[in-house]
N, C-alpha and C positions, 0 to 999 in steps of 0.2 A: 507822416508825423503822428497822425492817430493810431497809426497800426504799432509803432517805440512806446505811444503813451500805453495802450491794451496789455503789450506785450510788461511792461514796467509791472504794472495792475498784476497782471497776471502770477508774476515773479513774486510780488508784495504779499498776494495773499498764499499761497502755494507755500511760500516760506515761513508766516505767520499760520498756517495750520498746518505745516511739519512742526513748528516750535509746540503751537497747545498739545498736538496728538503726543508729542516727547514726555510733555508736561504731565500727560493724562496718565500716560505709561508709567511711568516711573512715580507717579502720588498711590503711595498705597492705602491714602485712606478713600477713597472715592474712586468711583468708575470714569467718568468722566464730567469739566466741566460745561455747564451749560455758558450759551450764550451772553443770557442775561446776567447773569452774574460775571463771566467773565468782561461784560463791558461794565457793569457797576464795580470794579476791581478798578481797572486801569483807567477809565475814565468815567467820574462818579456824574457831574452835570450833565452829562452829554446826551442820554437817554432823556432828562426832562426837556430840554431842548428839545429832542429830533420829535419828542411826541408833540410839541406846540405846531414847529413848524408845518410838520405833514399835517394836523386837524385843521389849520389856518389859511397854509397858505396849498398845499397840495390834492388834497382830499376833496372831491367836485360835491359832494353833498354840502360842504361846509360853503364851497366859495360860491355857488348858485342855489338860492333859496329856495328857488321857482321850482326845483327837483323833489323838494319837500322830502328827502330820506335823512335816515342819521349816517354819520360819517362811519366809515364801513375799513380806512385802507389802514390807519393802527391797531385797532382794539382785535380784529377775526384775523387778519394776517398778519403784521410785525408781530404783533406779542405772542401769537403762535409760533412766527419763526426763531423769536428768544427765548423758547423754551427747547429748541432742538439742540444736539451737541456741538458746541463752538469750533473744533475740527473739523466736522462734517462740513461746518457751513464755511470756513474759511476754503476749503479744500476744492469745494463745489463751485465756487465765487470765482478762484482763480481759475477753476477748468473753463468755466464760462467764460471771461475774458481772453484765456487763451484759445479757446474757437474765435470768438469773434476776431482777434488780430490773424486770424486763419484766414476769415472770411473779409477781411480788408484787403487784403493781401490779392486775394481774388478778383475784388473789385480793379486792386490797382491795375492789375496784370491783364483786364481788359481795356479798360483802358489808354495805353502806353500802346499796345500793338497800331502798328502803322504797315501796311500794306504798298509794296512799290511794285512797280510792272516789271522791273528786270529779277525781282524775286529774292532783293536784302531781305 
């Protein structure tokens, strides 16, 4: 079941960064677009959202005091990754999920083997 859901993921994005990289190609006023912009396009609250959540509830500096650092996992890493090219990353996203339903796949297949004395 995990390895159909990966594999779906995989397909999802794979497809949505053939669609931006088409996009990029054929816009001749621009090289390509980024990220950030491409999600403040198509989905404009969703960025103030996911930065609440990850400062709040994800980010170990924020949820344990006793760490005493500043929250480190939106502001040095996402917002650097939503300045990189929206194809790139869509494209990268789905390779990665398609290894990992690789690597599910793997697991399954040791799993399942069953060893009998007459040699099935």
């Amino acid at each position: 079941m995990m390895r159909l859901i990966l594999r779906l993921l995989a397909v999802a994005f794979l497809l949505l960064g053939g669609w931006v990289m088409f996009g990029d190609i054929t816009n001749d006023d621009s090289a390509s677009i980024i990220l950030g912009e491409y999600m403040r396009e198509n989905a404009p609250s969703f960025l103030l959202q996911a930065e609440v959540v990850v400062d709040r509830y994800i980010d170990p500096c924020s949820l344990i005091i006793a760490l005493g650092c500043s929250p480190f996992i939106w502001h040095p890493v996402i917002s650097s990754l939503l300045q990189w090219p929206a194809a790139i990353v869509f494209l990268v996203m789905g390779g990665a999920f398609l290894l990992l339903s690789r690597l599910f796949r793997s697991f399954q297949g040791r799993r399942k083997r069953s060893y009998h004395r007459d040699g099935r």
